[in-house]
N, CA, C and O atoms as CSV, one atom per row, in Angstrom:
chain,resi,resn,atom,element,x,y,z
A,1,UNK,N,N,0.832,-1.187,0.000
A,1,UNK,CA,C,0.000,0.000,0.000
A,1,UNK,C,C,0.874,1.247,0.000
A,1,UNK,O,O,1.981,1.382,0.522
A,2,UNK,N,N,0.060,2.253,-0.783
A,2,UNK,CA,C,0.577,3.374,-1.146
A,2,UNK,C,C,0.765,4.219,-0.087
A,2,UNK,O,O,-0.257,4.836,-0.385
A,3,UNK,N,N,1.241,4.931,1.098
A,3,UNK,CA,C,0.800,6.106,1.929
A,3,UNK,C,C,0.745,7.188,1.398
A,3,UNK,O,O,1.456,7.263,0.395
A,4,UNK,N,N,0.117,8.193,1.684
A,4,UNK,CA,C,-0.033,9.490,0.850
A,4,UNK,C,C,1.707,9.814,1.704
A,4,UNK,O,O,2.438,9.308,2.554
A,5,UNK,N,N,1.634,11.391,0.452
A,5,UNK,CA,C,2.819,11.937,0.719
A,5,UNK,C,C,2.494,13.338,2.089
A,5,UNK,O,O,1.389,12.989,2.506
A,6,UNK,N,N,2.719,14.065,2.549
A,6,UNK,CA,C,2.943,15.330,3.438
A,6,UNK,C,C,3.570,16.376,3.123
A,6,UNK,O,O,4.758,16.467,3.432
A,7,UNK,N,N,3.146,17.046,2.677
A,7,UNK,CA,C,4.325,18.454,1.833
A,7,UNK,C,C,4.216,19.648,3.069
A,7,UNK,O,O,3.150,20.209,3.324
A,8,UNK,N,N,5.097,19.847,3.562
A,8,UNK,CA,C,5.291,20.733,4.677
A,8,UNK,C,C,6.247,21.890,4.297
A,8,UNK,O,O,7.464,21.713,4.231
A,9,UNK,N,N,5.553,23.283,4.006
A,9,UNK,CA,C,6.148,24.045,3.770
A,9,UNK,C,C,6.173,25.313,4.939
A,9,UNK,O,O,5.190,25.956,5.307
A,10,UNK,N,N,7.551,25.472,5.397
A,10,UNK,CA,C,7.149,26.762,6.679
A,10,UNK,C,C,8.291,28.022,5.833
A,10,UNK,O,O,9.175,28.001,4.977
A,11,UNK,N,N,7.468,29.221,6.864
A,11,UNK,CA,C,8.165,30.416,5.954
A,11,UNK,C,C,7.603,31.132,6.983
A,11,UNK,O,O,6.961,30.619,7.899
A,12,UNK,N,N,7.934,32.874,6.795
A,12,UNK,CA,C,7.822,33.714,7.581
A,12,UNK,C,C,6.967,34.377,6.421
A,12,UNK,O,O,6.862,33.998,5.255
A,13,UNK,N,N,6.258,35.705,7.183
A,13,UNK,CA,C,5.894,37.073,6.149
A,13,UNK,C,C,7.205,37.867,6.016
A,13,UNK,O,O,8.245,37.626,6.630
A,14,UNK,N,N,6.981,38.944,5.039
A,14,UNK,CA,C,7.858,40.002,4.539
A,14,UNK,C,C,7.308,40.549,6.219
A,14,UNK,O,O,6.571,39.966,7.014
A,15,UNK,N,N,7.876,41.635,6.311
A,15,UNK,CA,C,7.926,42.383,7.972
A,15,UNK,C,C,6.831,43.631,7.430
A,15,UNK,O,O,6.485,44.346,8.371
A,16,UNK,N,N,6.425,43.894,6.538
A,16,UNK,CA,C,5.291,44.827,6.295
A,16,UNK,C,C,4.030,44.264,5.545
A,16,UNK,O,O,3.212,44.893,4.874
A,17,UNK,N,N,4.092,42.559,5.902
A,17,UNK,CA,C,2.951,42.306,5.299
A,17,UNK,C,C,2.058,41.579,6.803
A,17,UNK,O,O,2.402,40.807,7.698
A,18,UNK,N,N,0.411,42.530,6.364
A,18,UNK,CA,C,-0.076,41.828,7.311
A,18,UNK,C,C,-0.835,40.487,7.533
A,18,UNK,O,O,-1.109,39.839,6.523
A,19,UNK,N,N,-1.159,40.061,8.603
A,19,UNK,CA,C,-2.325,38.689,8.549
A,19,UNK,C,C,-3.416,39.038,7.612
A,19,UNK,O,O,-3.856,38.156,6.874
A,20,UNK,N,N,-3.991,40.485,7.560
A,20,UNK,CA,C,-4.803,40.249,6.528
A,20,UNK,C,C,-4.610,40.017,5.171
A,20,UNK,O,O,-5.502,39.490,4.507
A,21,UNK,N,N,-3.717,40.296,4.759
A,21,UNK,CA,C,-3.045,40.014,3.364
A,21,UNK,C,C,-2.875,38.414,3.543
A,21,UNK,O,O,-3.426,37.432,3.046
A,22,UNK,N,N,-2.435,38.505,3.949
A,22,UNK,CA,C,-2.550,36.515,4.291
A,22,UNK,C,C,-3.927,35.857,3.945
A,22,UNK,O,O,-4.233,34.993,3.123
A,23,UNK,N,N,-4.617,36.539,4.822
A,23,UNK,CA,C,-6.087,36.151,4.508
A,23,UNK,C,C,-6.293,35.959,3.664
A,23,UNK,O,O,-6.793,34.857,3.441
A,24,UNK,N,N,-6.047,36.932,2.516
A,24,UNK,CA,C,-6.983,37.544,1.453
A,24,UNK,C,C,-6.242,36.428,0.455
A,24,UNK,O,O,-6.809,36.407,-0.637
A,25,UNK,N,N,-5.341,35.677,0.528
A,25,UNK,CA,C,-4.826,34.559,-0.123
A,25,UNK,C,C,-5.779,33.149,-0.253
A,25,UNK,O,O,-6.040,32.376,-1.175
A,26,UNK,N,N,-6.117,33.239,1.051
A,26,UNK,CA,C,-6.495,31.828,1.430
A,26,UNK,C,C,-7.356,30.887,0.211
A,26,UNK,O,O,-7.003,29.831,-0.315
A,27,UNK,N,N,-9.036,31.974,-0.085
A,27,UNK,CA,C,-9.219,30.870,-1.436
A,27,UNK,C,C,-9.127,30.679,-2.573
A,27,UNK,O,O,-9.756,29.956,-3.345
A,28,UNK,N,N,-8.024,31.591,-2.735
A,28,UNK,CA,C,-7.259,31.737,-4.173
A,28,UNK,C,C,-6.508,30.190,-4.063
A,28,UNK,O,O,-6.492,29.428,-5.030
A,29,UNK,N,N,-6.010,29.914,-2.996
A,29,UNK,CA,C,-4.478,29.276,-2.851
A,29,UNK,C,C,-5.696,27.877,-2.723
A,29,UNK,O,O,-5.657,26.983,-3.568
A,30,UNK,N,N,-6.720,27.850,-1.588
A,30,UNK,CA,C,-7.331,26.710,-1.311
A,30,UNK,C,C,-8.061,26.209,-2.678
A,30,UNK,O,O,-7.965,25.047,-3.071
A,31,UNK,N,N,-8.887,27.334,-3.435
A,31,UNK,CA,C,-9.828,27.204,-4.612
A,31,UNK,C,C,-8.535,26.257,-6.006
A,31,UNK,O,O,-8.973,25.467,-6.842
A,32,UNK,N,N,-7.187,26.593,-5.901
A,32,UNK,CA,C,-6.514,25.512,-6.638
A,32,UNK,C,C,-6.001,24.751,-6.241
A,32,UNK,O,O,-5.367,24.240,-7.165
A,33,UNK,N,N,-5.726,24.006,-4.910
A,33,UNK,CA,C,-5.777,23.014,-4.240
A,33,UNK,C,C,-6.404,21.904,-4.671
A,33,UNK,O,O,-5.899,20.922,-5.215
A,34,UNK,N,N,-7.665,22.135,-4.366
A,34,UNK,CA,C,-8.621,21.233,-4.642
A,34,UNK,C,C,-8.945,21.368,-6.225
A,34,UNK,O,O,-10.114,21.147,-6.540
A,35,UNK,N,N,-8.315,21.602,-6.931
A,35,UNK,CA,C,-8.686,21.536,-8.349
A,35,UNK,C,C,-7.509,20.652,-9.158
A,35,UNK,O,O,-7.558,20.243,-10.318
A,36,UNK,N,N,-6.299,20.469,-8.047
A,36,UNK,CA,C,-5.003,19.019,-8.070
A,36,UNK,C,C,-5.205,18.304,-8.301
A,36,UNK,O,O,-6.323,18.284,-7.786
A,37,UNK,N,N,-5.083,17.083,-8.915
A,37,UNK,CA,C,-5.399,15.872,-8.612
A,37,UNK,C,C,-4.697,15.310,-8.124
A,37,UNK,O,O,-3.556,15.368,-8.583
A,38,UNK,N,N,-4.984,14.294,-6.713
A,38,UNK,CA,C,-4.464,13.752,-6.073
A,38,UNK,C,C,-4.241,14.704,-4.529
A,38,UNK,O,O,-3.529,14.281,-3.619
A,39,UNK,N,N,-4.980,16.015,-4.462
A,39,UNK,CA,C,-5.238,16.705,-3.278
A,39,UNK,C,C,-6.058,15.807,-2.390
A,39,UNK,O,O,-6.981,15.081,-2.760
A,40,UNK,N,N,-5.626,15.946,-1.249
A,40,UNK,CA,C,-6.735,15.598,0.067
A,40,UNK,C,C,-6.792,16.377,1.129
A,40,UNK,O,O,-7.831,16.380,1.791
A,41,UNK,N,N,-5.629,17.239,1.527
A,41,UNK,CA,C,-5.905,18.055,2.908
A,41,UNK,C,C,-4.764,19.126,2.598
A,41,UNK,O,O,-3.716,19.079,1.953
A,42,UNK,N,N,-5.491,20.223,3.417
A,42,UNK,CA,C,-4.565,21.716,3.553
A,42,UNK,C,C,-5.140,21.952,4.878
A,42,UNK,O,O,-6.307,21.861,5.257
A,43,UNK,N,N,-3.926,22.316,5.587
A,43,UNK,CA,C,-4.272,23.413,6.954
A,43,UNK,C,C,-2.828,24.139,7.444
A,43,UNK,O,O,-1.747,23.631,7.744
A,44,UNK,N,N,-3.325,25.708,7.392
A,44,UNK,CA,C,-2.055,26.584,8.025
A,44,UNK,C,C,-1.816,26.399,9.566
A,44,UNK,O,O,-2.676,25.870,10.272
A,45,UNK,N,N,-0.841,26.769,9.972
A,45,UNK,CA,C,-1.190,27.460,11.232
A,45,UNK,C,C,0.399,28.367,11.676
A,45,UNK,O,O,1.195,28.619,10.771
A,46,UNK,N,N,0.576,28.611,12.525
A,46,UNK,CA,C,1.631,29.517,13.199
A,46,UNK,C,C,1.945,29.365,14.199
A,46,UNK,O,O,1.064,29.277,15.054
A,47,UNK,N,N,3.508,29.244,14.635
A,47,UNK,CA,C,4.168,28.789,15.577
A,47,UNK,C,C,3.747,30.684,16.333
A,47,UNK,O,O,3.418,31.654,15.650
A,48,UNK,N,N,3.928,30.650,17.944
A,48,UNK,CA,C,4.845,31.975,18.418
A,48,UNK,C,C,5.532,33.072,18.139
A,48,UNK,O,O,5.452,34.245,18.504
A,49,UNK,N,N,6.586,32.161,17.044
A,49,UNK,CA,C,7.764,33.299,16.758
A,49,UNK,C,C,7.576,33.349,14.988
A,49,UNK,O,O,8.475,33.199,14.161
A,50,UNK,N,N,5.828,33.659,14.675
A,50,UNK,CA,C,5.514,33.826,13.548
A,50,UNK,C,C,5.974,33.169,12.193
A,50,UNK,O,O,6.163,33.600,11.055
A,51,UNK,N,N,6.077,31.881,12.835
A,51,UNK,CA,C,6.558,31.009,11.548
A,51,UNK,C,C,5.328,30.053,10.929
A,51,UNK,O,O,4.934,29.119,11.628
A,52,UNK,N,N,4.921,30.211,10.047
A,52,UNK,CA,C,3.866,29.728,9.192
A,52,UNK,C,C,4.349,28.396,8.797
A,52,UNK,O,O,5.485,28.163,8.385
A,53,UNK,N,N,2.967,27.145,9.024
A,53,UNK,CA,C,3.417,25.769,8.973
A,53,UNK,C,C,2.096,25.533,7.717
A,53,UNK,O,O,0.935,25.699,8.089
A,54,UNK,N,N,2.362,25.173,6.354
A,54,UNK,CA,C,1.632,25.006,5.436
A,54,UNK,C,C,1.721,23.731,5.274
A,54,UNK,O,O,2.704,23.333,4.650
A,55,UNK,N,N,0.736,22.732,5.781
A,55,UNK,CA,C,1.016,21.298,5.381
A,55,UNK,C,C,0.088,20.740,4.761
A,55,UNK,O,O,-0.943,21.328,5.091
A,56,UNK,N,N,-0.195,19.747,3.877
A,56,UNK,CA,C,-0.652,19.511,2.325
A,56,UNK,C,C,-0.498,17.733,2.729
A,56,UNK,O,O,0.467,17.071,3.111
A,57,UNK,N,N,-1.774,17.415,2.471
A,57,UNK,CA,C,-1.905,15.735,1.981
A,57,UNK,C,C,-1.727,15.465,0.733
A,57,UNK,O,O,-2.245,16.424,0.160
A,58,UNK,N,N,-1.331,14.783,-0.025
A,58,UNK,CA,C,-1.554,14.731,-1.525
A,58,UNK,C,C,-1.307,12.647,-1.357
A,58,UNK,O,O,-0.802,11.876,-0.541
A,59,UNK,N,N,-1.971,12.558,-2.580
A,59,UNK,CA,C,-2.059,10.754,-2.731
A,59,UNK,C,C,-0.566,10.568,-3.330
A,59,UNK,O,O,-0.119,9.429,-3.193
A,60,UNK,N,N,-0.101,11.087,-3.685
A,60,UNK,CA,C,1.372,10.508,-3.919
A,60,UNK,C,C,2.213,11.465,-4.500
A,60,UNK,O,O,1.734,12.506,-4.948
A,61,UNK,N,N,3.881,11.139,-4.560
A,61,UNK,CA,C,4.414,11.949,-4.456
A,61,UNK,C,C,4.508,12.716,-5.697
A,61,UNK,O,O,4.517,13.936,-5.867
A,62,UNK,N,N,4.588,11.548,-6.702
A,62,UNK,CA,C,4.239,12.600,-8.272
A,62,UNK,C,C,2.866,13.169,-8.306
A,62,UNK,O,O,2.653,13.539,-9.460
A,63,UNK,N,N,2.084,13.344,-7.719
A,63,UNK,CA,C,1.133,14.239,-7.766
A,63,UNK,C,C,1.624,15.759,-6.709
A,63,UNK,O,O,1.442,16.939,-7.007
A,64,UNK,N,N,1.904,15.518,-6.169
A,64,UNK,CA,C,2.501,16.315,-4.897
A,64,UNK,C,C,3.465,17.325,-5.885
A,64,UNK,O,O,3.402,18.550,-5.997
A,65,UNK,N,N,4.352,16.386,-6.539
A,65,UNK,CA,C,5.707,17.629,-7.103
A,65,UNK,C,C,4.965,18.569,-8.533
A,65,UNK,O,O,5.269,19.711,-8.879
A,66,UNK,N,N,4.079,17.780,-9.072
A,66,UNK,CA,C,3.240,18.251,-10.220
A,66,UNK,C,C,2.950,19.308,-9.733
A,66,UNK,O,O,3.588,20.294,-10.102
A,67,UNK,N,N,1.923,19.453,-8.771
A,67,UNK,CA,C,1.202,20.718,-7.765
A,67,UNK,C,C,1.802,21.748,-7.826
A,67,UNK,O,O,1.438,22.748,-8.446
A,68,UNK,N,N,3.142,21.574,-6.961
A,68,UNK,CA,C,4.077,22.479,-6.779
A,68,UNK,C,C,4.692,23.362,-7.947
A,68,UNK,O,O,4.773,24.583,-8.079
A,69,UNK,N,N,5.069,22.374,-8.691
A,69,UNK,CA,C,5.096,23.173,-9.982
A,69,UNK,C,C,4.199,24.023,-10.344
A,69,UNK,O,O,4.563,25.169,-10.608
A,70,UNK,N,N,2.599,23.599,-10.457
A,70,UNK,CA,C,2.076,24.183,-11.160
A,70,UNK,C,C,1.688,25.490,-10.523
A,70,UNK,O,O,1.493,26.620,-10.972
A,71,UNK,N,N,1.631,24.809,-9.008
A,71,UNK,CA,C,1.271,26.227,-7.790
A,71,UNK,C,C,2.210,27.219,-8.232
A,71,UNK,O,O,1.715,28.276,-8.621
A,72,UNK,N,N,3.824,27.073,-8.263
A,72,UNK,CA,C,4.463,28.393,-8.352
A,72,UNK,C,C,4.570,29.002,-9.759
A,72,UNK,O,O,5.293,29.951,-10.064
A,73,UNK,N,N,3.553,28.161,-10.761
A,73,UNK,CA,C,3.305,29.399,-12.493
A,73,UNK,C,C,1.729,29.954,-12.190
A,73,UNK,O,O,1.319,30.765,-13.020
A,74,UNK,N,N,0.844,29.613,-11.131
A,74,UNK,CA,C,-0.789,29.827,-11.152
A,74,UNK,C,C,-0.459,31.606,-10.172
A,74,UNK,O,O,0.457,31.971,-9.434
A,75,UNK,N,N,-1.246,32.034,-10.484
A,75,UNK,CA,C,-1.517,33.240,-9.870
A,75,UNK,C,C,-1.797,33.401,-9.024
A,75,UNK,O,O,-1.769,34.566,-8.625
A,76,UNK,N,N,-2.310,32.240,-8.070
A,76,UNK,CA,C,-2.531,31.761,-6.321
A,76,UNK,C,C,-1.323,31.597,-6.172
A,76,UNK,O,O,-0.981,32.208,-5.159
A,77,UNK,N,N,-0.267,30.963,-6.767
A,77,UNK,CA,C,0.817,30.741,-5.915
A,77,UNK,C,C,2.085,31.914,-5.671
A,77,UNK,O,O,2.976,32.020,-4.828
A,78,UNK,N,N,1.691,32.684,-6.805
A,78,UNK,CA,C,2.484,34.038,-6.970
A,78,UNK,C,C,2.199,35.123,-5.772
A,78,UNK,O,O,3.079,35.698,-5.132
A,79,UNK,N,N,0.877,35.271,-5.614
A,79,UNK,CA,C,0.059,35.925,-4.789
A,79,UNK,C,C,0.675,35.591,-3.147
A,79,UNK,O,O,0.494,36.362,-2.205
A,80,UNK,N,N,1.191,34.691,-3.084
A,80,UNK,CA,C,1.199,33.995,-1.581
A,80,UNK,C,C,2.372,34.008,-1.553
A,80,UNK,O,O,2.623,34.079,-0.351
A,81,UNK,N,N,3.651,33.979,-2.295
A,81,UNK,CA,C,5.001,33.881,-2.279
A,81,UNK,C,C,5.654,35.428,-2.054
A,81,UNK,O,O,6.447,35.571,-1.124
A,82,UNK,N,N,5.269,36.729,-3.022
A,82,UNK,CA,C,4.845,37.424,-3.170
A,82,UNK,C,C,4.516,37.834,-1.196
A,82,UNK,O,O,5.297,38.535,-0.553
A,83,UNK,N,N,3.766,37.466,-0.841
A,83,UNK,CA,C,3.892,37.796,0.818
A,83,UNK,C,C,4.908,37.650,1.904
A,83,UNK,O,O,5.099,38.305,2.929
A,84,UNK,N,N,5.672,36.321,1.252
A,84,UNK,CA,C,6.451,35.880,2.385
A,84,UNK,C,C,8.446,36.391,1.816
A,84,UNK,O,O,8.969,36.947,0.850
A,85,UNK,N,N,8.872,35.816,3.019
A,85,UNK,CA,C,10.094,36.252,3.143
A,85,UNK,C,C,10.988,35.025,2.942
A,85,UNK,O,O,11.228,34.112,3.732
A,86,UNK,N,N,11.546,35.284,1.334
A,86,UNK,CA,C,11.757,34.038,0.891
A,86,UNK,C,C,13.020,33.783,0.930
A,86,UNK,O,O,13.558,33.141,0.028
A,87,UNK,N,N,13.614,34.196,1.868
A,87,UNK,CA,C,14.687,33.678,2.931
A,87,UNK,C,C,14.365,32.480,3.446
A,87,UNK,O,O,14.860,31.403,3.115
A,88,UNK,N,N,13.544,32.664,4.249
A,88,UNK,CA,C,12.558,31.541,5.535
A,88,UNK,C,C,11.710,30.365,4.458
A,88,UNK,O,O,10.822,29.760,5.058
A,89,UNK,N,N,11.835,30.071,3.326
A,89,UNK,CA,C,10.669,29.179,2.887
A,89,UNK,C,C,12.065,27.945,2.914
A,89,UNK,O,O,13.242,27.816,2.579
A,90,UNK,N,N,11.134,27.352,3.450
A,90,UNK,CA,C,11.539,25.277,3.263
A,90,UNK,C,C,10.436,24.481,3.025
A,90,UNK,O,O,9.384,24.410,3.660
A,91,UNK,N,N,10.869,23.772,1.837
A,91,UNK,CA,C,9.773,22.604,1.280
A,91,UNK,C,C,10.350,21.341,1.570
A,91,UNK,O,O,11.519,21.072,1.296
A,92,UNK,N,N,9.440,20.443,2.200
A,92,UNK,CA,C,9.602,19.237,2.362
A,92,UNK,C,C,8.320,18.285,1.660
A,92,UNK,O,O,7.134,18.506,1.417
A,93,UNK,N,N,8.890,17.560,1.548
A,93,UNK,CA,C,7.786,16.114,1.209
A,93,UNK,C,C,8.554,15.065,1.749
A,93,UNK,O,O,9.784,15.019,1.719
A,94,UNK,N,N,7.730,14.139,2.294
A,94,UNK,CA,C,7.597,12.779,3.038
A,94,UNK,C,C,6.712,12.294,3.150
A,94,UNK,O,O,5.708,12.819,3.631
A,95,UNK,N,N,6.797,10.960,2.684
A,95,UNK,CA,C,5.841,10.012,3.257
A,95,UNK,C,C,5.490,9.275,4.244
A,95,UNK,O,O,6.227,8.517,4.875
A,96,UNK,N,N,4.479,9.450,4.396
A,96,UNK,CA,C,3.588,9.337,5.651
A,96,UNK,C,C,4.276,7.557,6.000
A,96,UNK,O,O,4.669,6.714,5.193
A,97,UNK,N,N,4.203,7.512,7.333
A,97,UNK,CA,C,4.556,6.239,7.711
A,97,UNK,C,C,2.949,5.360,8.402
A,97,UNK,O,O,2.784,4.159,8.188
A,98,UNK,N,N,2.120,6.027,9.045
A,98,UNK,CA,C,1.466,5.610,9.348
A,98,UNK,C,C,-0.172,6.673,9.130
A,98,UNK,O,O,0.006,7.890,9.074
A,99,UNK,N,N,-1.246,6.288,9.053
A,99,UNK,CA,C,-1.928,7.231,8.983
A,99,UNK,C,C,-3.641,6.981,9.529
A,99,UNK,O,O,-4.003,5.826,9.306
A,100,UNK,N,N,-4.540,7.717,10.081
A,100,UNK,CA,C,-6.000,7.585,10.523
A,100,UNK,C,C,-6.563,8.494,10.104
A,100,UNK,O,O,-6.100,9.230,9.232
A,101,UNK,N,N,-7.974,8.665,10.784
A,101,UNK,CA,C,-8.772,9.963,10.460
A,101,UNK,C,C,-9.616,9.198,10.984
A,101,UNK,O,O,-9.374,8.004,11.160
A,102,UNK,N,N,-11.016,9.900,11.399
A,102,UNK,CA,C,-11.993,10.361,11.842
A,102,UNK,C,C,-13.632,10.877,11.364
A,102,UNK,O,O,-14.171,11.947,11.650
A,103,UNK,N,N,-14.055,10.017,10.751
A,103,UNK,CA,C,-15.309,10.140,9.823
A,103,UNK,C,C,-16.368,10.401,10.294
A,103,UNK,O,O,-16.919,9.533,10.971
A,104,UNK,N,N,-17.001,11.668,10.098
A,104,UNK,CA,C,-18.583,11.464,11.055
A,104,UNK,C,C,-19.280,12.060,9.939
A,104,UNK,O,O,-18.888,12.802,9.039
A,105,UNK,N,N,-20.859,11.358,10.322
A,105,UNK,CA,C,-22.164,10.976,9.296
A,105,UNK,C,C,-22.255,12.670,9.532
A,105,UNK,O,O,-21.374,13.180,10.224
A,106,UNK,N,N,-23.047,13.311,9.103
A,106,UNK,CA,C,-24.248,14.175,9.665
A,106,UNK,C,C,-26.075,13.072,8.971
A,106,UNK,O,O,-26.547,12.517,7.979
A,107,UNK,N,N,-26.318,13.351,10.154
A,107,UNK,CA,C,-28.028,12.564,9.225
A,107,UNK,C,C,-28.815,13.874,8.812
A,107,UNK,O,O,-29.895,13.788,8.228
């Protein structure tokens, strides 16, 4: 069996860009996400010392590096790079060693 891959990208902002500009990314960046194939999960979040943790499910890893590519020629991905301080960006991918989740109905 296949495990999906984990693309973990952390980075800082430029020092004059704010959270709302961040914001104003989100469903540009999410709206081509899910238009990947082989997408399954996105969620940001932020350490303390303002370091942004962008981590990405994808079903495998050639779908994963495709993305990336295509994220940094799409105009969502320009938009969001374009914010940060691209000193601080590190991309990783790894595959998952073990994995669950949590399914609930609504009736």
């Amino acid at each position: 069996m296949n495990n999906s891959v984990i693309e973990l990208v952390t980075y800082k902002l430029k020092t004059s860009v704010t959270k709302a500009q961040l914001s104003a990314t989100h469903s540009d960046v999410n709206a081509f996400l899910v238009e990947q194939p082989g997408f399954m999960y996105r969620s940001l979040s932020e350490d303390s010392n303002g370091l942004l943790y962008d981590i990405v499910y994808w079903q495998d890893m050639e779908k994963a590096k495709n993305a990336g590519e295509a994220f940094m020629a799409h105009k969502a991905g320009q938009a969001l790079v374009a914010l940060t301080d691209e000193n601080s960006i590190s991309m990783r991918h790894m595959e998952a060693l073990t994995e669950t989740s949590v399914c609930t109905e609504t009736v």
